[in-house]
Chimera marker file (.cmm) of the C-alpha trace (Angstrom):
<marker_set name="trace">
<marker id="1" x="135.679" y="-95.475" z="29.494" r="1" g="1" b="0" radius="0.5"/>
<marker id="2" x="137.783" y="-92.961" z="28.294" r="1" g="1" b="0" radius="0.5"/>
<marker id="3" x="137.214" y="-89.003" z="29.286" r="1" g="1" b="0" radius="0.5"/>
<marker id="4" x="137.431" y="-87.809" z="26.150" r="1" g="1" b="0" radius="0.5"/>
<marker id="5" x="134.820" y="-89.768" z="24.792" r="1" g="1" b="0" radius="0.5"/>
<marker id="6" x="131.980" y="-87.480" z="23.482" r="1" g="1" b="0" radius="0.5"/>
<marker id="7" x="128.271" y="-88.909" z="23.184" r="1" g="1" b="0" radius="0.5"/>
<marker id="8" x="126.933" y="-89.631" z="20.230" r="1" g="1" b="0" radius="0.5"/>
<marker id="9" x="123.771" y="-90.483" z="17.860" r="1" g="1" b="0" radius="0.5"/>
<marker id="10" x="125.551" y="-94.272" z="16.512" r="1" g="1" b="0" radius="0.5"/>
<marker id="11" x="128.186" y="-95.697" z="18.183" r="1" g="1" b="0" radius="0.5"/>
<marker id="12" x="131.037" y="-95.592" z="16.164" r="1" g="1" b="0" radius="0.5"/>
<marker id="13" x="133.009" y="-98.644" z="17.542" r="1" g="1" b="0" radius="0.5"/>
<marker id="14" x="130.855" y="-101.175" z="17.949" r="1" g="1" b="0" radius="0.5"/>
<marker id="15" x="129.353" y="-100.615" z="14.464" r="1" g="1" b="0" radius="0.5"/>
<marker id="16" x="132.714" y="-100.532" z="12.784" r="1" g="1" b="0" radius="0.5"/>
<marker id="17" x="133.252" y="-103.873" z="14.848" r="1" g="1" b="0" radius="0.5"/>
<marker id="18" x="130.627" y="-105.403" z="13.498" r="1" g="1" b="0" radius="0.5"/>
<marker id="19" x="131.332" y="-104.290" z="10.174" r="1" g="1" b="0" radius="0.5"/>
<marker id="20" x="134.905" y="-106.079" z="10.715" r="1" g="1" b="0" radius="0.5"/>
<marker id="21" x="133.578" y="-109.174" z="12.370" r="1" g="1" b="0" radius="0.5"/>
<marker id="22" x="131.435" y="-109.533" z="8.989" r="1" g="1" b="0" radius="0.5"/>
<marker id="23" x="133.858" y="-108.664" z="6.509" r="1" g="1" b="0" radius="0.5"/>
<marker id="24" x="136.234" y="-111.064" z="8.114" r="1" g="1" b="0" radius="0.5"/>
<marker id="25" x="134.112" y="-113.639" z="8.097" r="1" g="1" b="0" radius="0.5"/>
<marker id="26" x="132.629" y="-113.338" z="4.201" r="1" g="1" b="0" radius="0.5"/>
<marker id="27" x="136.772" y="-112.881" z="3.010" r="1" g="1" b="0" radius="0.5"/>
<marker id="28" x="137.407" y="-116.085" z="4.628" r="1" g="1" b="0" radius="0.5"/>
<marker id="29" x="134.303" y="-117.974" z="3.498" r="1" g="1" b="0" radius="0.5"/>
<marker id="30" x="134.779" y="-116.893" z="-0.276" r="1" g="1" b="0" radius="0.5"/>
<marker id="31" x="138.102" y="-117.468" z="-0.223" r="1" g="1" b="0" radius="0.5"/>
<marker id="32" x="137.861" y="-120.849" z="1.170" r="1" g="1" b="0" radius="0.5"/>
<marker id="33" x="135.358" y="-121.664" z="-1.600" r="1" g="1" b="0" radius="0.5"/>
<marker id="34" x="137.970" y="-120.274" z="-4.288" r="1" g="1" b="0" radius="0.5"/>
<marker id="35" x="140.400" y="-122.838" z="-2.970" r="1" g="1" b="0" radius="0.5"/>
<marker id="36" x="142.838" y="-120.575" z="-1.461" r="1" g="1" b="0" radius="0.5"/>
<marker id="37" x="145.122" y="-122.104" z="1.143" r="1" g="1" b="0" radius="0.5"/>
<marker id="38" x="143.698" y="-121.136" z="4.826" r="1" g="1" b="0" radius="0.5"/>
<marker id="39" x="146.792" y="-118.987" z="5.548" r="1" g="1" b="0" radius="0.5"/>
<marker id="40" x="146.156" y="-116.524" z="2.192" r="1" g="1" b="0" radius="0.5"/>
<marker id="41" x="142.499" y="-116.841" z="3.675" r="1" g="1" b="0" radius="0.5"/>
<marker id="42" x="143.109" y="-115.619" z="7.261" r="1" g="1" b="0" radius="0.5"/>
<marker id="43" x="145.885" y="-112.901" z="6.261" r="1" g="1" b="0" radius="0.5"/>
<marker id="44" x="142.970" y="-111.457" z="3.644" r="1" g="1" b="0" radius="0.5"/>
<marker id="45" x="140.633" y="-111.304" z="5.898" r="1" g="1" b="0" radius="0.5"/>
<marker id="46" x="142.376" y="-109.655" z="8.770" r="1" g="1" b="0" radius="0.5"/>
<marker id="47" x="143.220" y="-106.816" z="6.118" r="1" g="1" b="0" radius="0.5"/>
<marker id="48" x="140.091" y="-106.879" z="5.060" r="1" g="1" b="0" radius="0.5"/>
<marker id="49" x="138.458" y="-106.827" z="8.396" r="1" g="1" b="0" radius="0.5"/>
<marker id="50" x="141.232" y="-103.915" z="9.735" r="1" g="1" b="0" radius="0.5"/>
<marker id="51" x="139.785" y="-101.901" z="6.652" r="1" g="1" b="0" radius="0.5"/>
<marker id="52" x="136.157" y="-102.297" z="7.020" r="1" g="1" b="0" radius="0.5"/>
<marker id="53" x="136.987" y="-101.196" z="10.686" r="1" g="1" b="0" radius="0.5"/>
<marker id="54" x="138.687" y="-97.941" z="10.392" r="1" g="1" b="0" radius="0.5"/>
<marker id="55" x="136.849" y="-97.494" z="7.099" r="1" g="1" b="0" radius="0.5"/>
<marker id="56" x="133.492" y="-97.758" z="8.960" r="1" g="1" b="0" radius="0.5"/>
<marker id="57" x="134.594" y="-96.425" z="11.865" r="1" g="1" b="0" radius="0.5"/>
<marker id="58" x="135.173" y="-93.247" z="9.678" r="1" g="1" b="0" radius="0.5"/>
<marker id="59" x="131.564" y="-92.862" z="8.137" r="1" g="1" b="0" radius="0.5"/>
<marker id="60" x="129.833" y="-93.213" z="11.501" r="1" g="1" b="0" radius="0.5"/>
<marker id="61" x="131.974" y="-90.581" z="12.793" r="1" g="1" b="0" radius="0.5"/>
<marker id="62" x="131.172" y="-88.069" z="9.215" r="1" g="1" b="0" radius="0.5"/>
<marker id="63" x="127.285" y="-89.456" z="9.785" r="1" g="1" b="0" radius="0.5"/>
<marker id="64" x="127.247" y="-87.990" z="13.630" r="1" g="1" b="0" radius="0.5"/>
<marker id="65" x="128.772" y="-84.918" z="12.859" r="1" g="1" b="0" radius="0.5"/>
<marker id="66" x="125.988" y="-84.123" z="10.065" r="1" g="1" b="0" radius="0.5"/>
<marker id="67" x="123.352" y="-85.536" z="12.315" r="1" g="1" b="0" radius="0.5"/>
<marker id="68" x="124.313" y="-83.527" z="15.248" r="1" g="1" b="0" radius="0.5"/>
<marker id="69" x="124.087" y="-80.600" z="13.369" r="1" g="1" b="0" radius="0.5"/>
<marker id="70" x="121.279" y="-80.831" z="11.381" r="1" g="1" b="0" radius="0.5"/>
<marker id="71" x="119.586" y="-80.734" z="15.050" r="1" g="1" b="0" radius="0.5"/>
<marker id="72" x="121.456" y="-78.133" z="16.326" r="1" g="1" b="0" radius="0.5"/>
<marker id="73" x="120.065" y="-76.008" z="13.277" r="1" g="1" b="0" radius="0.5"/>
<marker id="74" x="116.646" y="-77.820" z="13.492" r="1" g="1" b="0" radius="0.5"/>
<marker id="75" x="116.637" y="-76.636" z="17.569" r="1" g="1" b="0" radius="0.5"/>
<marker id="76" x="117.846" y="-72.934" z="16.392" r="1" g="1" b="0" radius="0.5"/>
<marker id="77" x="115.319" y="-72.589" z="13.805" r="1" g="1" b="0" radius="0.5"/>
<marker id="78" x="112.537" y="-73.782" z="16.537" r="1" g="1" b="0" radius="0.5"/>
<marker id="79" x="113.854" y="-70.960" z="18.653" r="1" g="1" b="0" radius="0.5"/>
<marker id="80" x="114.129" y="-68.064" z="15.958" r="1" g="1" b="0" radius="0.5"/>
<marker id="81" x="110.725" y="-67.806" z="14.938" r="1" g="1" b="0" radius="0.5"/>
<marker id="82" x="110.325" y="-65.601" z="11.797" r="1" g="1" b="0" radius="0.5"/>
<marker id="83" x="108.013" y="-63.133" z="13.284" r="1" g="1" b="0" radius="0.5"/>
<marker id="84" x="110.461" y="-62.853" z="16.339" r="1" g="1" b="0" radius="0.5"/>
<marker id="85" x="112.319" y="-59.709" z="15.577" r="1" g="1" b="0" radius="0.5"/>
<marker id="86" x="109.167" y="-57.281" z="15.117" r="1" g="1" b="0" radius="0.5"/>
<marker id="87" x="107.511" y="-58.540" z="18.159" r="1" g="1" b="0" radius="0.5"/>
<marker id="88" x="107.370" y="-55.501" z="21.152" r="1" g="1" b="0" radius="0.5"/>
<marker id="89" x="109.172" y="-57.538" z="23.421" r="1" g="1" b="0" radius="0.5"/>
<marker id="90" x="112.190" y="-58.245" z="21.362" r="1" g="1" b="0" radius="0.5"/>
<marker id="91" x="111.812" y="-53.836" z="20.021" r="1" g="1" b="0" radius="0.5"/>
<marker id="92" x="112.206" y="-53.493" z="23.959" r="1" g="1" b="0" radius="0.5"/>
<marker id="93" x="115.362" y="-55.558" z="24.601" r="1" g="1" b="0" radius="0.5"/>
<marker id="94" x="116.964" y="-53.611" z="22.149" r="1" g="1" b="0" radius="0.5"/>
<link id1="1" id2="2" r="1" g="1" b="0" radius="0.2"/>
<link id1="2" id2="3" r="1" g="1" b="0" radius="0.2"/>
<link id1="3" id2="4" r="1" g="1" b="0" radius="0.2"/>
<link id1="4" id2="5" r="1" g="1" b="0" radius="0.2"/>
<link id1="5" id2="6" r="1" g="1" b="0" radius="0.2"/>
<link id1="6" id2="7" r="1" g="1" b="0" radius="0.2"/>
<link id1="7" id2="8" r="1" g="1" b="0" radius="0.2"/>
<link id1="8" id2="9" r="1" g="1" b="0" radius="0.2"/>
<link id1="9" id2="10" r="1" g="1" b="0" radius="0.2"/>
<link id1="10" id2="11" r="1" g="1" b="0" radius="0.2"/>
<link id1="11" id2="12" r="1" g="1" b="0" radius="0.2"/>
<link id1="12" id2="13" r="1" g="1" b="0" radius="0.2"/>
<link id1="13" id2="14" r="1" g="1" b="0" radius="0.2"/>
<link id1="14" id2="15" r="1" g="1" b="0" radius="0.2"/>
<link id1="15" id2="16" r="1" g="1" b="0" radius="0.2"/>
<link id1="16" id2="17" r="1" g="1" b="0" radius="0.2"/>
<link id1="17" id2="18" r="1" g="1" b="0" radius="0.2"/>
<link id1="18" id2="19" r="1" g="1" b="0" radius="0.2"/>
<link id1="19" id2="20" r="1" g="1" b="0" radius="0.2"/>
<link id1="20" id2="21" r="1" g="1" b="0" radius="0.2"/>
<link id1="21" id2="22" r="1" g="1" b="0" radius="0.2"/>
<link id1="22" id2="23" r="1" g="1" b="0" radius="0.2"/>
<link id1="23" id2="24" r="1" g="1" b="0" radius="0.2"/>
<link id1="24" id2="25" r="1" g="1" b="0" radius="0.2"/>
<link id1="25" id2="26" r="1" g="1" b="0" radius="0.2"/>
<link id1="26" id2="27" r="1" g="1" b="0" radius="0.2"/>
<link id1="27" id2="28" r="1" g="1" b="0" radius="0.2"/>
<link id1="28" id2="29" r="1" g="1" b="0" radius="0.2"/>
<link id1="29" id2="30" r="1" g="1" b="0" radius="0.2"/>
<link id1="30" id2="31" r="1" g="1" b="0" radius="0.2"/>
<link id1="31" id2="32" r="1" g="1" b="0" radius="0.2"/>
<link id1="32" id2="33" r="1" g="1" b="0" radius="0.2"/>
<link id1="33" id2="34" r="1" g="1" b="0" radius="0.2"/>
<link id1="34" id2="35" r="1" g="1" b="0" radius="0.2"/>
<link id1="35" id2="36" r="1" g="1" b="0" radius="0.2"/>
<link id1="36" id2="37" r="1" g="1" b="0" radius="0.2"/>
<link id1="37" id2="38" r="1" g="1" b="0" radius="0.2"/>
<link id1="38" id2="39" r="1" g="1" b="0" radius="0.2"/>
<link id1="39" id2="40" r="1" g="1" b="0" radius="0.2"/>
<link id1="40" id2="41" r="1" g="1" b="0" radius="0.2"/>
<link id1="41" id2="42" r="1" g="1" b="0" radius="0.2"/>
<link id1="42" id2="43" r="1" g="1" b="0" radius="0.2"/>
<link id1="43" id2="44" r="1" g="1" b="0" radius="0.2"/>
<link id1="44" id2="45" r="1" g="1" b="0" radius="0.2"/>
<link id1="45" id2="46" r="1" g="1" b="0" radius="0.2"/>
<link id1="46" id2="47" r="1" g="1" b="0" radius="0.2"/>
<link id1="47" id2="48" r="1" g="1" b="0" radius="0.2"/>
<link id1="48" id2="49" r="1" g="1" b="0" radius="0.2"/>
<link id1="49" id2="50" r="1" g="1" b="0" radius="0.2"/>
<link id1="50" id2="51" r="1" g="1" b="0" radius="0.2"/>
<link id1="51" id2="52" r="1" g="1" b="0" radius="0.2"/>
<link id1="52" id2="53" r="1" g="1" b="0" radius="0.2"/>
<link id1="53" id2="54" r="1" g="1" b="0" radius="0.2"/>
<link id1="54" id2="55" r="1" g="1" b="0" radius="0.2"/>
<link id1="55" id2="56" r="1" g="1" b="0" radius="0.2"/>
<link id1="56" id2="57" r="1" g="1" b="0" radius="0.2"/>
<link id1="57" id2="58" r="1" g="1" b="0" radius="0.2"/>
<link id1="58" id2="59" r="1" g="1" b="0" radius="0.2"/>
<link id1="59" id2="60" r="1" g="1" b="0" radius="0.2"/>
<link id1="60" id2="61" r="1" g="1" b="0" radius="0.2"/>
<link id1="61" id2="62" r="1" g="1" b="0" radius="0.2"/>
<link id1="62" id2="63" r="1" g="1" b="0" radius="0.2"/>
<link id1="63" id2="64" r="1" g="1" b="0" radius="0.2"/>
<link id1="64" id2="65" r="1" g="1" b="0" radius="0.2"/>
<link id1="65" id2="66" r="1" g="1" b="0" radius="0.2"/>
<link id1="66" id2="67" r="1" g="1" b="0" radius="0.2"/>
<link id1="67" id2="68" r="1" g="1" b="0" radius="0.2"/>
<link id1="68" id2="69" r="1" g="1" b="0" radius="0.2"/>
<link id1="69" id2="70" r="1" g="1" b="0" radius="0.2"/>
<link id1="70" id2="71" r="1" g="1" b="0" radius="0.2"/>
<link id1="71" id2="72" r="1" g="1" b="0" radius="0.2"/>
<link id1="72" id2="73" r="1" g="1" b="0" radius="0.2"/>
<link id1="73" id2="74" r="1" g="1" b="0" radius="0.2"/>
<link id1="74" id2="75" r="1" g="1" b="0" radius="0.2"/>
<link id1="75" id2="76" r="1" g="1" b="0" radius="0.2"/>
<link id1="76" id2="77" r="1" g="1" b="0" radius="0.2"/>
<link id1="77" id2="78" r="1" g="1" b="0" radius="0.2"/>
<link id1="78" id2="79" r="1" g="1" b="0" radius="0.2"/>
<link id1="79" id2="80" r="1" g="1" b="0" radius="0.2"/>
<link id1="80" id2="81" r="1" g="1" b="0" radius="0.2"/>
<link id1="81" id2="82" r="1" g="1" b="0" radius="0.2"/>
<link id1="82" id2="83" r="1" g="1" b="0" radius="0.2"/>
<link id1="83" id2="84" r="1" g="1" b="0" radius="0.2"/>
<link id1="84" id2="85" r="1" g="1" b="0" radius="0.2"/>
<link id1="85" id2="86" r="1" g="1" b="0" radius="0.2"/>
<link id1="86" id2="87" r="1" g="1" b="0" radius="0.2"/>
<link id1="87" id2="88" r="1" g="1" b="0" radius="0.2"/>
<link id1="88" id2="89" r="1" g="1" b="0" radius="0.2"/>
<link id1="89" id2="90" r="1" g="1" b="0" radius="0.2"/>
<link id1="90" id2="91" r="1" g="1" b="0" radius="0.2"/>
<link id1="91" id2="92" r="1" g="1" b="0" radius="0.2"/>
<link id1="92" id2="93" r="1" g="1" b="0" radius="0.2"/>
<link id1="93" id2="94" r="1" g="1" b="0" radius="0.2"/>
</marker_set>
């Protein structure tokens, strides 16, 4: 495991493998039914595959960053209550 890896809400890679594994798959399955020689077949779906990686790979990365901090801001709101700064004990600490 690398040490740079930092925990998150989805794991990015193995949906974005999945998401390749799939796309590789249904390239190669249409375009064996459109009567494409298996070599055009394989080489389209390894692009295809490489892009629904990265591609993928890229939106669960965007969809943890906006998840993560949606509930940082949901945790700060939770802590800021909206009577908080007229209380006597927060008058006192200031």
């Amino acid at each position: 495991m690398r040490k740079d890896y930092s925990p998150s809400i989805i794991n990015p890679r193995s949906v974005a493998v999945s998401a390749g594994v799939l796309c590789f798959f249904a390239i190669g399955i249409i375009g064996s039914f459109g009567g494409l020689s298996p070599c055009t077949c394989s080489q389209r779906a390894v692009v295809g595959a490489t892009v629904a990686y990265f591609t993928t790979g890229t939106a669960v990365r965007a969809i943890n960053s906006i998840l993560t901090q949606a509930m940082i801001a949901s945790q700060i709101k939770k802590r800021e209550k909206p009577g908080d700064s007229e209380s006597p004990k927060h008058a006192r600490n200031h």
